[in-house]
Backbone bond lengths (Angstrom), bond angles and torsions (degrees), N, CA, C in turn:
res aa  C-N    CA-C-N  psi(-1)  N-CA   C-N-CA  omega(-1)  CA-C   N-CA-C  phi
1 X - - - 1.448 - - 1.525 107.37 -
2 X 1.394 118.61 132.22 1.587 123.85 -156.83 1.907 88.15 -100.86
3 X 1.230 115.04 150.45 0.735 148.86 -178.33 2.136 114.06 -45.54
4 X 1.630 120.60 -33.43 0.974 120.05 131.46 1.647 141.08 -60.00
5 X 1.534 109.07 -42.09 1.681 112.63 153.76 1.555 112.86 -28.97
6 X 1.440 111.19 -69.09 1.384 106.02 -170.29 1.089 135.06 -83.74
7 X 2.090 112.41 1.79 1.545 126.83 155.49 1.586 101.19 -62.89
8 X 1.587 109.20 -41.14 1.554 90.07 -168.36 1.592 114.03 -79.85
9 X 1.655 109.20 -31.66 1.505 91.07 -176.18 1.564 101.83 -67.20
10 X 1.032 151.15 -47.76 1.507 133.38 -163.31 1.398 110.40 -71.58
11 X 1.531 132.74 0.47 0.995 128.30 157.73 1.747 117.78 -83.95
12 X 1.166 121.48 -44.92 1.307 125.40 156.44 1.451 116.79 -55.97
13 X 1.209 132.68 -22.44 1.320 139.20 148.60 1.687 126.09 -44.69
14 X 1.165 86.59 -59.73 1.800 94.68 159.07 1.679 149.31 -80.88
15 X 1.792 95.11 -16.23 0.906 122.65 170.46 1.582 136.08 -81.50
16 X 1.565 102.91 -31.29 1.300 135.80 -151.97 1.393 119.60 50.05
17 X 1.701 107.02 58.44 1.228 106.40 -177.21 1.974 112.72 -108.98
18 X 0.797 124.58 -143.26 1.168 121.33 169.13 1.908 121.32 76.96
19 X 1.376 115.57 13.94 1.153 149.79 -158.37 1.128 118.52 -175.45
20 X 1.735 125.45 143.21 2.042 151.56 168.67 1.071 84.29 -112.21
21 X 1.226 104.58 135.92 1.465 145.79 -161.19 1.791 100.35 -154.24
22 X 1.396 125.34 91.53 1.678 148.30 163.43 1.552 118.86 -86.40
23 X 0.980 132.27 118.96 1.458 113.11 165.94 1.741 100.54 -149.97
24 X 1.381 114.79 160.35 1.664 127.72 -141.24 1.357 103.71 -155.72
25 X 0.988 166.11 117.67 1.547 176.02 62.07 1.819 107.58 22.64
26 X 1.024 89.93 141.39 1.550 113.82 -179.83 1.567 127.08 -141.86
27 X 1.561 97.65 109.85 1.301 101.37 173.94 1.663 122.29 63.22
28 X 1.486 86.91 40.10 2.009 99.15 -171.00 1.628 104.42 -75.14
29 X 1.268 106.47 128.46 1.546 129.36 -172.13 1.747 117.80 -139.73
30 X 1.378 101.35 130.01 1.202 102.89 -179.88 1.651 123.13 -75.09
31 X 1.136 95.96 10.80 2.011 92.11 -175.29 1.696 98.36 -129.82
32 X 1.801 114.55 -4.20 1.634 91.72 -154.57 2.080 73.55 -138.55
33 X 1.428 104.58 148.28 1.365 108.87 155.50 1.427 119.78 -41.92
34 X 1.069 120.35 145.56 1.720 118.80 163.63 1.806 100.16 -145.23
35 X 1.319 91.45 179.03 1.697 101.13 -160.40 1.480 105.44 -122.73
36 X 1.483 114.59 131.11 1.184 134.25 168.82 1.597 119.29 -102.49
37 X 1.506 102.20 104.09 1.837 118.51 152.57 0.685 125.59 -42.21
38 X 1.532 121.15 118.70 2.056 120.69 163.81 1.299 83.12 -116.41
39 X 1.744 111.34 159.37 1.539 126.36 179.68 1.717 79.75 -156.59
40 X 1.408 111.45 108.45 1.683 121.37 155.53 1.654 120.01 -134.41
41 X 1.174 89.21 143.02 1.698 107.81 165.76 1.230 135.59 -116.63
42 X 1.301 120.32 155.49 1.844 105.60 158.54 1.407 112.64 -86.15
43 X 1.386 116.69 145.00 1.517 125.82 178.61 1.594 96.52 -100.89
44 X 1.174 133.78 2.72 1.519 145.15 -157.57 2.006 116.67 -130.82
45 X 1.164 97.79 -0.92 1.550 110.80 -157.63 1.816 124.85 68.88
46 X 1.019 129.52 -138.46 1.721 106.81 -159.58 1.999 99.13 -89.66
47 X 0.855 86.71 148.96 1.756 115.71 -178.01 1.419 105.07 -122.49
48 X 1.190 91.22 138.74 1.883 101.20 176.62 1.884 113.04 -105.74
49 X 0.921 96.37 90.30 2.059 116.42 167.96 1.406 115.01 -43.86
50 X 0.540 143.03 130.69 1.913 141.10 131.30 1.290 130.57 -60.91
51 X 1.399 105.75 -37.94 1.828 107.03 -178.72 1.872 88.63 -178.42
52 X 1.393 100.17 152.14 1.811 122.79 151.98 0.987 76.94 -110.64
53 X 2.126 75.41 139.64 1.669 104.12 156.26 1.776 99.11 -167.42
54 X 1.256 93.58 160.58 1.511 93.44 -160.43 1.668 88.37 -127.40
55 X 1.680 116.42 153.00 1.350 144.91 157.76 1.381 116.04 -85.34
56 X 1.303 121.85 120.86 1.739 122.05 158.01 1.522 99.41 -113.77
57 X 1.761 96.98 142.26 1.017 103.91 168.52 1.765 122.82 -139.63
58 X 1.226 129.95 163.63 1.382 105.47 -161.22 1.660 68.68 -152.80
59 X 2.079 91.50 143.90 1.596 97.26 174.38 1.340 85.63 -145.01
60 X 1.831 114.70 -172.37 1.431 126.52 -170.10 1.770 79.27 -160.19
61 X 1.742 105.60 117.96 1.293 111.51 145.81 1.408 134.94 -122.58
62 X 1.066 116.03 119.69 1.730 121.36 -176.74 1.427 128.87 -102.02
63 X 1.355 118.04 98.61 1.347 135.26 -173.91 2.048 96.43 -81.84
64 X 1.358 93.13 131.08 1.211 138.95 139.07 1.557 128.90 -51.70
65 X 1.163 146.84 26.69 1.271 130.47 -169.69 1.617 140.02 -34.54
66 X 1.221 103.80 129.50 2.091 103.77 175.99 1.113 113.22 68.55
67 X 1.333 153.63 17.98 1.574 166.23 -157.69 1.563 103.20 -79.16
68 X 1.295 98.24 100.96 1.327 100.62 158.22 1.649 143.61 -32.80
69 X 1.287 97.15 104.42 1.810 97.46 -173.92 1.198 120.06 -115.58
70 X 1.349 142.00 177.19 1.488 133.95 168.99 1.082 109.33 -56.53
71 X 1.544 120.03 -43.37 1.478 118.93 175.29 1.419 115.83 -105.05
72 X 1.341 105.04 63.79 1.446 113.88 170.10 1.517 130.85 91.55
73 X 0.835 119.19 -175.23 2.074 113.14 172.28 1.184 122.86 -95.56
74 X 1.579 130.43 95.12 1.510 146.98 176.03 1.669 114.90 -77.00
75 X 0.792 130.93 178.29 1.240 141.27 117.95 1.335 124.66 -76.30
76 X 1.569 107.24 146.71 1.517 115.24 -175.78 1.620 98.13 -117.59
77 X 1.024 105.78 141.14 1.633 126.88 156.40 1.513 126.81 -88.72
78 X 1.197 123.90 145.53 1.210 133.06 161.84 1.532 118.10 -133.11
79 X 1.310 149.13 96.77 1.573 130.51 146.89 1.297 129.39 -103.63
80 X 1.647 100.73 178.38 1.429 96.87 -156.00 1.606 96.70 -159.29
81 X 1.293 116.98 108.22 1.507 131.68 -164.37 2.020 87.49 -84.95
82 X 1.620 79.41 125.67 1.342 103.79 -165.22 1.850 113.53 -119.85
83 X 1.725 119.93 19.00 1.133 101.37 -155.45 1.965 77.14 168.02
84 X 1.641 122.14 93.36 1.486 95.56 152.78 1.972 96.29 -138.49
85 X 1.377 84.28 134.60 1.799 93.86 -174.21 1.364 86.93 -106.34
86 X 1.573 115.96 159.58 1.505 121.34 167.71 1.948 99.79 -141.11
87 X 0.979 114.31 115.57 1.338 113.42 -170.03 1.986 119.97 -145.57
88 X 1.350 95.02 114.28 1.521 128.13 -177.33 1.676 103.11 -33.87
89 X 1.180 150.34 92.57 1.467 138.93 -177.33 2.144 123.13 -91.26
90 X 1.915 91.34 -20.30 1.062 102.51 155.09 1.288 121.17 -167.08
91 X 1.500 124.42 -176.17 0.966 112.81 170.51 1.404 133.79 -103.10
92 X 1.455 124.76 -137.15 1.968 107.78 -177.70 1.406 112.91 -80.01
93 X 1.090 147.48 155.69 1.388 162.16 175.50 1.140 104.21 169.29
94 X 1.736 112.71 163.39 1.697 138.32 174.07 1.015 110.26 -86.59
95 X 1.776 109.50 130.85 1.328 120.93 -177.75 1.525 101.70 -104.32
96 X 1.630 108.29 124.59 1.626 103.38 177.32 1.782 111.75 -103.63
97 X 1.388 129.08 -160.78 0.856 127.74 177.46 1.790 116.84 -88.47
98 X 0.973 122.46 1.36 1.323 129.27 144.70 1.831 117.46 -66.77
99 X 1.735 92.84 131.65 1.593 86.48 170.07 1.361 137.31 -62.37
100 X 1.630 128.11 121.01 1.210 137.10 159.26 1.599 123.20 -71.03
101 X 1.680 116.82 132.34 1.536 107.88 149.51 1.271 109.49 -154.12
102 X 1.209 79.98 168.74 1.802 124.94 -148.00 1.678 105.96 -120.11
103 X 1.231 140.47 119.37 1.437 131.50 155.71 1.481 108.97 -128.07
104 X 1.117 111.07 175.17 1.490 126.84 -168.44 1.476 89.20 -159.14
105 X 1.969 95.18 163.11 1.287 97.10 156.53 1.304 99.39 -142.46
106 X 1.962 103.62 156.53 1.457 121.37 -162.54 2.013 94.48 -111.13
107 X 1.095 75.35 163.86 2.097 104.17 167.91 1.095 91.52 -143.56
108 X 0.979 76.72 145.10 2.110 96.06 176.95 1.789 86.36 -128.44
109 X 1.818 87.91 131.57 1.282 130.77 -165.38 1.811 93.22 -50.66
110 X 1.686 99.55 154.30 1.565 97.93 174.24 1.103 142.65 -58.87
111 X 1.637 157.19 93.28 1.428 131.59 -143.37 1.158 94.98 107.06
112 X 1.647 137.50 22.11 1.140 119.97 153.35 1.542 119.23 -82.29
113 X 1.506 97.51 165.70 1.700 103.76 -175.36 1.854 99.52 -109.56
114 X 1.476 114.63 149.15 0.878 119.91 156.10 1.260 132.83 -63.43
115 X 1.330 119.15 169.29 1.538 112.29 176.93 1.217 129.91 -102.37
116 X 1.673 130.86 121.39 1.095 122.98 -143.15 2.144 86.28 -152.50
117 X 1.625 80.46 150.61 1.788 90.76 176.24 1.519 104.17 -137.99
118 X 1.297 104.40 108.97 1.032 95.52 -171.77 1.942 106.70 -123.67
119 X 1.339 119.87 -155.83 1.429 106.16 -174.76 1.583 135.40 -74.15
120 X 1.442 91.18 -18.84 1.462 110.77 173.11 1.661 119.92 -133.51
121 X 1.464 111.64 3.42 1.208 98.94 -170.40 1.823 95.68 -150.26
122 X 1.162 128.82 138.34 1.771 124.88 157.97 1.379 108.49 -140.05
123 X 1.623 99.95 150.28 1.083 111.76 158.97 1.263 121.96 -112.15
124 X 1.645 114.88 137.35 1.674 114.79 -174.98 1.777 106.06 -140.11
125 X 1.798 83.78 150.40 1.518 96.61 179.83 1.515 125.12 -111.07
126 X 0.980 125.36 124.99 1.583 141.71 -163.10 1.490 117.27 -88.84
127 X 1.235 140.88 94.67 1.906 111.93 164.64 1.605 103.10 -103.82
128 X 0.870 105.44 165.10 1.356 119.69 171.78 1.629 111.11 -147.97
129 X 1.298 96.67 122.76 1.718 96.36 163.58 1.273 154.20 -99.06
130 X 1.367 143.96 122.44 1.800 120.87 -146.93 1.490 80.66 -136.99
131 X 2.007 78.57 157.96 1.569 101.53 171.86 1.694 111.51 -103.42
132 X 1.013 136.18 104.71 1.276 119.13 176.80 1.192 125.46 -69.77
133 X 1.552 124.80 136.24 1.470 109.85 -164.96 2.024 82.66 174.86
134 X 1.356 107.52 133.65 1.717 130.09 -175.95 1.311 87.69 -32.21
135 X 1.434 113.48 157.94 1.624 142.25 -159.89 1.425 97.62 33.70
136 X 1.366 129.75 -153.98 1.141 129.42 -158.56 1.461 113.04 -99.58
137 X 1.654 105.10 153.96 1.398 119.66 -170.87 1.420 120.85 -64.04
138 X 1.151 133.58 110.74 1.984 138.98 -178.56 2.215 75.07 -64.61
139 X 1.895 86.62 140.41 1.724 99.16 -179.00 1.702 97.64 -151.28
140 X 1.243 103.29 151.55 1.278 105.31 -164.13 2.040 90.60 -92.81
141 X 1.064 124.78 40.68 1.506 111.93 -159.97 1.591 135.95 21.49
142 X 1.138 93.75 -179.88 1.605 105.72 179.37 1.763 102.08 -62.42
143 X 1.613 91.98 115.39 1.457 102.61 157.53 1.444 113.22 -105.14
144 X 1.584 112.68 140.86 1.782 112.05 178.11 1.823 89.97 -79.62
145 X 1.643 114.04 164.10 0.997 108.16 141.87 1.618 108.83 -165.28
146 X 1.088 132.32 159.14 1.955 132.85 -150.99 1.727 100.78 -100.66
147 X 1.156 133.11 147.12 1.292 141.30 -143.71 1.614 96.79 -140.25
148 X 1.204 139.74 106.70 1.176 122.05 177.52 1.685 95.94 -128.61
């Protein structure tokens, strides 16, 4: 390994780069299981994993409009994380540069709210998917997705 090789792996080391990380929801429902897509690769050739596992998250923010302040009329915010699952999708194996996937399926806990945008107030749902694996996790980011 030449001397740029190992600038980049310890930068992907720190970064959590060195891996695509995709993930896609299907048919998310508040009364019935539904199934969450991971699609990952190595951009580096094979990588050694510990586990997929993906984050849901569900919030509610409610704006206030024009509110009188000392310094003038803002809007005010309020949220309020309403919904966080953390759930294992696999376990350790090598990820190569061929595409991998992974699904699971979620329930969302009893007393969930649907997802709604409305003029002063929404609620929204988040997954995100990570690879765990030494220095930091390659993640496909925050995906929105609507909950009915």
């Amino acid at each position: 390994m030449g001397f740029m090789d190992k600038l980049k792996s310890a930068k992907n080391f720190v970064t959590g780069g060195g891996a695509e990380v995709q993930v896609a929801v299907e048919g998310a429902s508040l009364t019935q299981p539904f199934t969450v897509n991971i699609t990952a690769r190595s951009t580096e050739g094979e990588m050694p994993i510990n586990k997929v596992y993906i984050q849901v998250r569900a919030s509610e923010r409610c704006t206030v409009p024009k509110v009188e302040t000392q310094t003038g009329k803002r809007d005010v915010h309020a949220d309020v994380n309403t919904c966080k699952l953390d759930i294992d999708v696999s376990g350790a194996g090598t990820l190569t540069t061929e595409h991998a996937n992974f699904s699971t399926q979620v329930t969302l806990p009893a007393g969930s709210l649907a997802s709604y945008n409305g003029r002063n107030a929404q609620h929204t749902y988040k997954v995100c998917a990570y690879l765990d694996k030494s220095g930091n996790d390659p993640d496909s980011g925050w995906v929105t997705f609507d909950v009915h």
